[in-house]
C-alpha positions in Angstrom: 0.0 0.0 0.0 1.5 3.6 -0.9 2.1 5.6 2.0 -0.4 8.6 2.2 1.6 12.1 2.1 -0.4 13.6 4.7 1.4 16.5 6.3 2.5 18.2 3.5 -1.2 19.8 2.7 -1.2 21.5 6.4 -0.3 24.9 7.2 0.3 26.4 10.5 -1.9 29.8 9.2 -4.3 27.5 8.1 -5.4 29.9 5.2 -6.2 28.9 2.2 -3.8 28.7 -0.8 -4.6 28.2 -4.5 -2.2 24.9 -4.6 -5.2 23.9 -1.6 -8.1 24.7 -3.2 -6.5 22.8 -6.6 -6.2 19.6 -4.5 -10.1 20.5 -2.9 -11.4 21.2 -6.4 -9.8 18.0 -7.9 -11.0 15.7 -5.1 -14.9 16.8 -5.2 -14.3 16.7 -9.1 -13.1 12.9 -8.8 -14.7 11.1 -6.3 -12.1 11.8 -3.7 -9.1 11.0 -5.9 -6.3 13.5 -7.2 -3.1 12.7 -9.0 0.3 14.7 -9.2 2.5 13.7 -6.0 -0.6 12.1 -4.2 -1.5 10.1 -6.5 -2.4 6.6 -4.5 -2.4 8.7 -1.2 -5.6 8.5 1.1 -6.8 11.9 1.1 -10.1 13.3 3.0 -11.4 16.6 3.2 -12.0 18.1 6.4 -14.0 21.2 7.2 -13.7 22.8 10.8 -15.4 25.9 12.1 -13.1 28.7 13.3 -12.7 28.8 17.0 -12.8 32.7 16.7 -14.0 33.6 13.0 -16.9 30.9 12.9 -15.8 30.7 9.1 -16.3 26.7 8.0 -12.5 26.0 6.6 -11.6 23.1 4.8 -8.7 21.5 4.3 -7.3 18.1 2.6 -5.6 16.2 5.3 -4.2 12.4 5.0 -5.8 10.2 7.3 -5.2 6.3 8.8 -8.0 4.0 9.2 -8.0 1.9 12.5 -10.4 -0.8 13.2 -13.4 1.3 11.0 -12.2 5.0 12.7 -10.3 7.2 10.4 -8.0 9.1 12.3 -5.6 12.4 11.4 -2.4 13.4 12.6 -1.4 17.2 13.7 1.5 17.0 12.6 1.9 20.6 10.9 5.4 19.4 8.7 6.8 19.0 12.2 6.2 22.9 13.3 6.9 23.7 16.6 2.7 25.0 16.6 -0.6 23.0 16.3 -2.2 23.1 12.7 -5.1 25.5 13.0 -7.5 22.8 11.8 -6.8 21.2 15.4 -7.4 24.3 17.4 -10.7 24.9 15.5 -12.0 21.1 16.7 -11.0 21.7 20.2 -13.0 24.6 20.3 -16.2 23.2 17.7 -15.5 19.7 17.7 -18.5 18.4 14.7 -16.6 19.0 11.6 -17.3 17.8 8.3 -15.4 14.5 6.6 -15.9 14.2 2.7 -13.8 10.6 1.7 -14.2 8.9 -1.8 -17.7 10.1 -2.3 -19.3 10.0 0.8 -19.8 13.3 2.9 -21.2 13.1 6.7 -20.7 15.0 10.0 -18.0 13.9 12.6 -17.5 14.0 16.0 -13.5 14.9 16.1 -12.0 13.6 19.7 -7.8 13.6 19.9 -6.6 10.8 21.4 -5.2 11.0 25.1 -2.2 8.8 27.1 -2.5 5.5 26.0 -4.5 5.4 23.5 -2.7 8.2 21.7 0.3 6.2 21.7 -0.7 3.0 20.4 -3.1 5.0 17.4 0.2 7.1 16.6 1.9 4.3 16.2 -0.3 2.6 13.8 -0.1 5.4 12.1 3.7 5.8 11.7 3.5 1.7 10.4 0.5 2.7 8.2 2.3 6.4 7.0 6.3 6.3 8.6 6.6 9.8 7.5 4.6 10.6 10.7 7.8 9.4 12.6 9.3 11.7 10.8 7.8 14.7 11.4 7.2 13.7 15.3 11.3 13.9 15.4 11.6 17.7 14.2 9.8 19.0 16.9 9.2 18.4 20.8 5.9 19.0 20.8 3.2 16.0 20.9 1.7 15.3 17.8 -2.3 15.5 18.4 -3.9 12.1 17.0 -7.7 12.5 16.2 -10.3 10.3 15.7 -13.3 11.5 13.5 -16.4 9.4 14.8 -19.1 9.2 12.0 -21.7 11.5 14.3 -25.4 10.2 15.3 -27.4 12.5 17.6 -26.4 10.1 20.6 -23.1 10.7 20.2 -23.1 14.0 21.8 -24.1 12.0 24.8 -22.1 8.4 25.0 -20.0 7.3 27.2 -16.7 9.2 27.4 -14.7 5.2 27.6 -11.0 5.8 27.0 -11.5 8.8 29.7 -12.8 7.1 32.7 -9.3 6.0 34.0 -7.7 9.8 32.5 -6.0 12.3 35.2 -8.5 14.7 37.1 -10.4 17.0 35.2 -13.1 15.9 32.5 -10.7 14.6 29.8 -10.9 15.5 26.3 -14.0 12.7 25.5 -16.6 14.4 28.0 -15.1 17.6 27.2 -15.3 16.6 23.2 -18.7 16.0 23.8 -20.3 18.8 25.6 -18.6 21.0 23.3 -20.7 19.4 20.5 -23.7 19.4 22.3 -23.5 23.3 22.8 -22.6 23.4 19.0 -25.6 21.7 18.5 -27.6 23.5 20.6 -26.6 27.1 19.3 -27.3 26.0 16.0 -30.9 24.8 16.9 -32.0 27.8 18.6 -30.2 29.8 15.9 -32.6 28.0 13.5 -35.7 28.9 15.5 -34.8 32.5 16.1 -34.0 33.0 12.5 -36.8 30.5 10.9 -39.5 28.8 12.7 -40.5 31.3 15.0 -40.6 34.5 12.6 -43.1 32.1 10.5 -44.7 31.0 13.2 -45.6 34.7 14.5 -46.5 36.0 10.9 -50.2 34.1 11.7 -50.2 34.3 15.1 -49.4 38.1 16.1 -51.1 37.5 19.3 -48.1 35.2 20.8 -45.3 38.1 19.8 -45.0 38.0 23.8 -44.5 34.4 23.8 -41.4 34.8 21.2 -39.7 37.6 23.0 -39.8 35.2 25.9 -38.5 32.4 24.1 -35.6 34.2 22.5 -34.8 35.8 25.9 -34.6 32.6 27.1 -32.1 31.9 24.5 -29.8 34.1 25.2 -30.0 33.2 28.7 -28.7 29.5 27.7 -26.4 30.7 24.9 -24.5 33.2 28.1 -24.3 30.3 30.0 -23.1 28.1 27.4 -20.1 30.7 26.8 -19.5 30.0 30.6 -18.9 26.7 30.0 -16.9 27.1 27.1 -14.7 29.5 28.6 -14.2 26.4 31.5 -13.2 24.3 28.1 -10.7 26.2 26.8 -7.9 24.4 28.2 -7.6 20.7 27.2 -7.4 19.5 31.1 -9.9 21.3 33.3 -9.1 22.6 36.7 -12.1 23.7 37.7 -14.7 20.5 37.6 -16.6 21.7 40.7 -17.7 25.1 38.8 -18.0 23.1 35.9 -20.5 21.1 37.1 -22.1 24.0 38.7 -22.5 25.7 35.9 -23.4 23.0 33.7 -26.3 21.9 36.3 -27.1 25.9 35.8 -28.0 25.4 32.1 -29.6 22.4 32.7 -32.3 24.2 34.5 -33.0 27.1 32.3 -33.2 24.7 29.4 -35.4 22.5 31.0 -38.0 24.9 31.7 -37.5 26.7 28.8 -38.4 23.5 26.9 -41.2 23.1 29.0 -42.7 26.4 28.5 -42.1 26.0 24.5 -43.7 22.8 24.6 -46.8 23.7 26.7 -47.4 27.1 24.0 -45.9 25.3 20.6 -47.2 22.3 20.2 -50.8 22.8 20.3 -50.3 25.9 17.1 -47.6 22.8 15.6 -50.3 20.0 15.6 -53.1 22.5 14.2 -50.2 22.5 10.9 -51.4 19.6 8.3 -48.7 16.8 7.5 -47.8 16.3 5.4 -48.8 19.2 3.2 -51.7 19.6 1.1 -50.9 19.6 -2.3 -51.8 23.5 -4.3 -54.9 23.6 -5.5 -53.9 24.4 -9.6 -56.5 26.8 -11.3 
């Protein structure tokens, strides 16, 4: 099997280039396969959303596949700095994959202790240019492992971390950082879309909607607290964590509660599925 050139795509600036958007551009055009110098190479596409912009980047990235997980490997040419790809996914960990021709959503977790070790050395057997690039610097190389994401992934098990030191480890923390990415997007969605339709033929309830999207912003402040507890890979502060985490909890409960009891009866009066238009 040829070995993937993986690294050599990455850029520390994590900008786009033209020779990137050439490989991109060839990829999508050929069913995830370009030629020149990585011809043969397993190539995927991976789009991450900027920690600070909240621009979706993407960026072709060699990857390993490990017992049905594809995994990819910070290495950044061996750069003393993480790739920004890999900052992005700490801070908004569902990313995009496109391989071959399919496209789906990921959960991207890095791989702590351990496991990071054994998975980064599969991938220097797989790829030994890994090795390579692991020597020219002493900083760890970050190992990834893109899980294909279902809804209940936000909420599994966090497995490898259960015997990590203190702190939440990187699975739980992984996860509730996708939750909230999950949950800013939904209530994005209403505050933009469901509910500004909804109140064009009910007028009556404009009280109801201020509520709800005060309630919102209620969650999405605490959910910046939280964050702001994640920044750091290892957290220090579980307790607070915790605290504020039970915090959101509540609001979100009862703010679900309160949508439901006012919603649902103006949702179920809505035919499904649609009548078809009556044609003149």
């Amino acid at each position: 099997m040829p070995s993937p050139r993986p690294a050599v795509l990455e850029t520390q600036n994590f900008m786009p280039t033209s020779f990137h958007q050439s490989v991109i551009d060839e990829f999508r055009a050929n069913e995830g396969k370009v030629g020149g110098p990585f011809a043969g190479g397993d190539l995927l596409l991976l789009t991450t959303t900027g920690a600070r912009s909240g621009i979706s980047r993407t960026v072709p990235l060699g990857y390993v596949r490990h017992e049905g997980a594809l995994l990819v490997v910070g290495s950044n040419l061996g750069g003393p700095r993480h790739p920004g790809w890999y900052h992005n996914l700490l801070a908004r960990p569902v990313v995009r994959v496109e391989v071959g021709t399919a496209d789906f959503e990921a959960l991207a977790v890095p791989a702590e202790g351990e496991r990071r070790e054994q998975l980064f050395a599969h991938a220097v057997r797989v790829a030994p240019g890994y090795g390579d690039y692991q020597a020219r610097t002493s900083r760890l190389l970050p190992v990834v492992v893109l899980e294909r994401a279902e809804p209940e992934a936000y909420f599994a098990s966090p497995g490898a971390a259960a015997g990590a030191a203190p702190g939440l480890g990187l699975q739980i923390r992984q996860r509730c950082l996708a939750f909230c990415q999950a949950l800013e997007f939904h209530h994005a969605s209403e505050d933009g879309h469901l509910f500004p339709g909804i109140a064009r033929h009910h007028p009556h309830l404009g009280g109801v909607f201020d509520r709800l999207a005060g309630e919102h912003r209620t969650v999405a402040r605490i959910q910046g607290e939280l964050a702001a507890l994640l920044v750091r890979v290892t957290v220090t502060e579980p307790e607070r964590f915790r605290q504020e985490l039970a915090a959101m909890s509540t609001e979100l409960n009862a703010h679900l509660d309160y949508e439901e009891e006012v919603l649902l009866p103006l949702l179920a009066d809505v035919p499904w599925p649609p009548a078809a238009p009556r044609v003149t």
